[in-house]
N, C-alpha and C positions, 0 to 999 in steps of 0.2 A: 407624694411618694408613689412610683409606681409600683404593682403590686400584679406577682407573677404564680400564674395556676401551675401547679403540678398535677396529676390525675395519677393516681395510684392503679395496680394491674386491676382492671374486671375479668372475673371468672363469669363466662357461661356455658352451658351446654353447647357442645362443638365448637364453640372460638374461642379466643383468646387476643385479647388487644395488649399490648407489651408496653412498660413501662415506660412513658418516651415523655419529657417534659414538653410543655405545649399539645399536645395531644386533646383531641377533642374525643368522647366515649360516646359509642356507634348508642345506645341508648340517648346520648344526649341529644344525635342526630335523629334518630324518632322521634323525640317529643318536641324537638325543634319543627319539624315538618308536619305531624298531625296541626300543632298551631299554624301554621300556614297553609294548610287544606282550611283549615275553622274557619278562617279571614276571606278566602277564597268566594268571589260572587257565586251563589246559588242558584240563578239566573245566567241561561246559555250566551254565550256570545258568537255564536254560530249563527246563521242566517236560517230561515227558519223556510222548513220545505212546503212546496206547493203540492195539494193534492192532485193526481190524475179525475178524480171521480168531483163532477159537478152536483150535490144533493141539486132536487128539487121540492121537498117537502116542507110540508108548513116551517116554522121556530117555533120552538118549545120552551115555553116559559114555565116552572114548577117552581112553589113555595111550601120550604118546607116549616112549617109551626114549632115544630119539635115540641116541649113544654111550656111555651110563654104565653098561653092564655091558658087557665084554670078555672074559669069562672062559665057559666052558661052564657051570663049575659058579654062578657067579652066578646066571646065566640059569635055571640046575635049581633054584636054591635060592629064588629069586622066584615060579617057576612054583607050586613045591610050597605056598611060602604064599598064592597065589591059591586053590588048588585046595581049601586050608585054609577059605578066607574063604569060596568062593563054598557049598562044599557043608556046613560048619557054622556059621559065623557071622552069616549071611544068611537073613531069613526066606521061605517059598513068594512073599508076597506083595513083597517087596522086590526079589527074582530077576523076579519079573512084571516090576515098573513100568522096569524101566530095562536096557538095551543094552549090554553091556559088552564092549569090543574092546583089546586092548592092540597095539602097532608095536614088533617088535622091528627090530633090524640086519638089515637082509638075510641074513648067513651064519646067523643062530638060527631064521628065518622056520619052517624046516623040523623043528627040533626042537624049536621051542615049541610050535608045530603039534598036532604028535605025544603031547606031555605034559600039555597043556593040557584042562580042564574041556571040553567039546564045546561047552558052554552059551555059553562065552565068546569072543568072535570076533576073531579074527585081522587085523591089516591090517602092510603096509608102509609104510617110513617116504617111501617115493617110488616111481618107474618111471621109465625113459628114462633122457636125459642132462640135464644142468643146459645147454647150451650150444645143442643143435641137437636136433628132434626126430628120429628113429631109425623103423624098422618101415614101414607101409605107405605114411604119408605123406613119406616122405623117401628111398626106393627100397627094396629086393627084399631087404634085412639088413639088421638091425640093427649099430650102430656096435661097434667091440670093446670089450666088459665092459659094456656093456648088459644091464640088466633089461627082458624085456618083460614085460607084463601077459600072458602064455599063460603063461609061465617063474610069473608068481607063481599067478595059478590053478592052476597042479599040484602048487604046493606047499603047497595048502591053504588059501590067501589070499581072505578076503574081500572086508577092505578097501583102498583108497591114499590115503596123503595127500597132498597136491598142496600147491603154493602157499604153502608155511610162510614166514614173514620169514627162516629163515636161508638159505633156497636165493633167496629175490627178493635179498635185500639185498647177501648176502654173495659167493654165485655170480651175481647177476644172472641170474635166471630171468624173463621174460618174459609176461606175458601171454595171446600168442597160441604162445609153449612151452608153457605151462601148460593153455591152451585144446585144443590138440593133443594131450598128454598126457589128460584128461577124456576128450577123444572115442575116445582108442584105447584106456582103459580100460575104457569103456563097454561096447563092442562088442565085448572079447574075449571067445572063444565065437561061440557062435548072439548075441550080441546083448544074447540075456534073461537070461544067465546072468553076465554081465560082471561087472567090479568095483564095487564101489560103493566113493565116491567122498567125503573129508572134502575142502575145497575150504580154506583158510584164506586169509583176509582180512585188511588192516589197515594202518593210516595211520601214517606217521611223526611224529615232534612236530612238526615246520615246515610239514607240511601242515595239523595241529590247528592249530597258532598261527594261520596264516594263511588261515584259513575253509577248505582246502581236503581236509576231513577225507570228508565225504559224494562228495565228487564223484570222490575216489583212489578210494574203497569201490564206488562206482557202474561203474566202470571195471574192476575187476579182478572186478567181478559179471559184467560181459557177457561175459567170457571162457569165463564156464559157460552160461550164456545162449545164446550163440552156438552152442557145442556138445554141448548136450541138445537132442537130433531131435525123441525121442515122449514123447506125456504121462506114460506112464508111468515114462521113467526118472528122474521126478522122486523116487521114493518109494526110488531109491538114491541121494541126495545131501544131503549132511549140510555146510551153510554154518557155517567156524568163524570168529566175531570175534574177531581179535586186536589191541588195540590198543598199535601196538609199542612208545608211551614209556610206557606203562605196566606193562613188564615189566622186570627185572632189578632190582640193589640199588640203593635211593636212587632207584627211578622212584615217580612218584605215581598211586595206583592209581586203577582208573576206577573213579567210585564205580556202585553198582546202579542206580539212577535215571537214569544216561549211557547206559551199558550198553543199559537198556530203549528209551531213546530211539533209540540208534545199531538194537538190532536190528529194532526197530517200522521205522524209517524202512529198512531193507533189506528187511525182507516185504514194504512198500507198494510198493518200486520192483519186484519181480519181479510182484506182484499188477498193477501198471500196463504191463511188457515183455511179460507170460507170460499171465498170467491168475488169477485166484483158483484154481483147483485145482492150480496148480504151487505158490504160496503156501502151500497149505497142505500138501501131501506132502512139501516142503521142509523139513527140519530146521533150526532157524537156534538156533546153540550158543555159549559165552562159551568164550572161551582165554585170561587174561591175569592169570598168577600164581594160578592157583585152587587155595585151599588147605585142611586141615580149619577152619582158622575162619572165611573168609568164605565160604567156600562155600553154606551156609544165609539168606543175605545176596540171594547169584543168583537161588537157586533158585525159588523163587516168581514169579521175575517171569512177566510173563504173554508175552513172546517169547524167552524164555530157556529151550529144551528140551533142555537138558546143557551137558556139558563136555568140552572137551580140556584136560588135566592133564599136568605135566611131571614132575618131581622128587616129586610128592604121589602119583601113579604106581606110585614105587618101593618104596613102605613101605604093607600091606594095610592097619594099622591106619588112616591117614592114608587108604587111597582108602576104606575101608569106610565111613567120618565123612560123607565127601563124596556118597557112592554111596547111603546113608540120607539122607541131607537133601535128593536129587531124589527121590528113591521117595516122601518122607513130602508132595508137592507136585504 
C-alpha cells in the first residue's frame, strides 16, 4: 500500500508555509540538516598550511600527572624510573634535542622536586583559583587555600599549566581568569625570573562542526596576547593544542595534517597580533591523546615543537618512545 504525507499549515512568527499536499515543513528541513552537519567529518579536508617562520628551539615534552598517583610512594617509584630513563636510556644527544618537564599534584611538587634528575623540569598542574583571581590583582591576599606562583617558585617550580579543557570546561575557568593567572605568573620574582608558562588551547566538537573551531582558538589566544608585556617573555611560553573531541575513548583523533593546519594557522595569528619574533620564540605544541604509536606521526611536522602527554606520562618506556621520535626531528 502506498502511503501519502499530507503536511497541515505551520504557523510561525513571520512565515507561513501553505497547505500544499507533498509539501515538506522548513522545520523538517532543519532538523534534516543539523543531522547532516552531525555526520559531517570533523576533521579538515583542506590541505593543511605551511608555516613562513622556521622554529629553532629545543621540543618540548611535558607530562601532565593530573590525579593518578596519590600515594608518596607512587610518586617515588615513577621519579626513580625517570631518573632511570633520563640518565641511562637516553642518549647525550637526545637529552640535547628536547625539554623535558613533568606537573605533579601540588602536595608532591616539593618532593618530586627534591628527587628528580636536575636536568628535568618541574611545573605545576595550575595557580590561583578556578573561580576568581587571588594576589595582587584582586586585593592584599590571596583567597584561602590558594596557590600563589611565589609559593610555587620556592618550591622549585619552573613551570604552570593554565588553561587545560578540564578547569575551562568542567570548573568554568575564564579567559580573562586565565589571562590574569599568565600575568601573575609571569612577573613573580623580579619579573625575569618568573614562571614560565604552558598556555592549553582547544575547541569543543560543536564549535568544529560549526566552523567555529579557529575563531574559539583565536580567542582564548588573546588572553596570552593581552598579558605578555615584553618581547622577551615570549621565549617563556609554550602554546599547547588541544583539541577536545579528539580526546578520550571512542573520540576521533585529529589526524597530523589537521594538527599542522590548526598550528600553522595559530603561528600566523600571533605573527599578525605580535610580530614575527614572538612567533617564533613561542612554542606552539600538540596535546590530544599522544601516545607511543603516533607520536612519530606529530613529530616531524613542521609547527609541531612537542608535546603534552597524559597517561603516556606515566610509564618511561611509553614517554621514552615518544621523547625519541621528537629528538630524532
Amino acid at each position: 500500500m502506498q502511503i501519502q504525507l499530507q503536511y497541515s499549515c505551520i504557523r510561525m512568527p513571520y512565515c507561513r508555509f501553505p497547505k500544499r499536499r507533498g509539501a515538506i515543513p522548513f522545520l523538517f528541513l532543519l532538523l534534516l540538516l543539523q543531522g547532516l552537519l552531525v555526520l559531517l567529518p570533523i576533521v579538515s579536508s583542506s590541505s593543511p598550511p605551511t608555516s613562513t617562520i622556521v622554529p629553532q628551539k629545543k621540543h618540548f615534552l611535558s607530562c601532565n600527572w593530573k590525579g593518578s598517583l596519590e600515594t608518596t610512594n607512587e610518586v617515588d617509584s615513577l621519579v626513580d624510573d625517570l631518573n632511570r630513563m633520563w640518565r641511562h636510556q637516553l642518549t647525550p644527544a637526545q637529552k640535547e634535542a628536547v625539554l623535558l618537564c613533568v606537573h605533579p599534584p601540588y602536595c608532591f611538587l616539593d618532593r618530586v622536586r627534591s628527587k628528580l634528575d636536575s636536568a628535568i623540569e618541574v611545573g605545576s598542574q595550575n595557580v590561583l583559583d578556578a573561580t576568581a583571581p587571588s594576589g595582587p590583582l584582586s586585593g592584599p591576599s590571596p583567597n584561602t587555600g590558594s596557590i600563589t606562583p611565589k609559593m610555587l617558585k620556592a618550591v622549585g617550580c619552573d613551570w604552570v599549566l593554565l588553561g587545560h579543557s578540564d578547569r575551562r570546561n568542567n570548573l568554568g575557568e575564564t579567559d580573562p581568569l586565565i589571562g590574569d593567572k599568565i600575568r601573575q605568573s609571569l612577573d613573580v620574582g623580579d619579573g625575569k625570573d618568573g614562571l614560565k608558562v604552558t598556555l592549553t588551547i582547544g575547541e569543543l566538537a560543536w564549535q568544529r562542526r560549526w566552523g567555529r573551531a579557529l575563531p574559539t582558538l583565536r580567542k582564548q589566544l588573546n588572553a596570552l596576547i593581552q598579558n605578555v608585556h615584553h618581547p622577551d617573555e615570549w621565549d617563556r611560553i609554550v602554546v599547547a593544542y588541544e583539541p577536545v573531541w579528539a580526546v578520550g575513548d571512542g573520540a576521533v583523533p585529529c589526524s597530523p595534517q589537521e594538527a599542522q593546519r590548526v598550528h600553522a594557522a595559530l603561528r600566523a595569528f600571533l605573527t599578525k597580533q605580535v610580530g614575527a619574533e614572538a612567533a617564533q620564540k613561542c612554542r606552539f605544541v600538540y596535546t590530544g591523546s599522544v601516545n607511543e604509536d603516533n607520536a612519530a606521526a606529530y613529530a616531524p611536522l613542521q609547527d609541531v615543537q612537542g608535546f603534552v602527554v597524559g597517561r603516556a606520562g606515566l610509564d618511561t618506556t611509553k614517554l621514552r618512545s615518544i621523547l625519541v621520535a621528537l629528538a630524532e626531528n
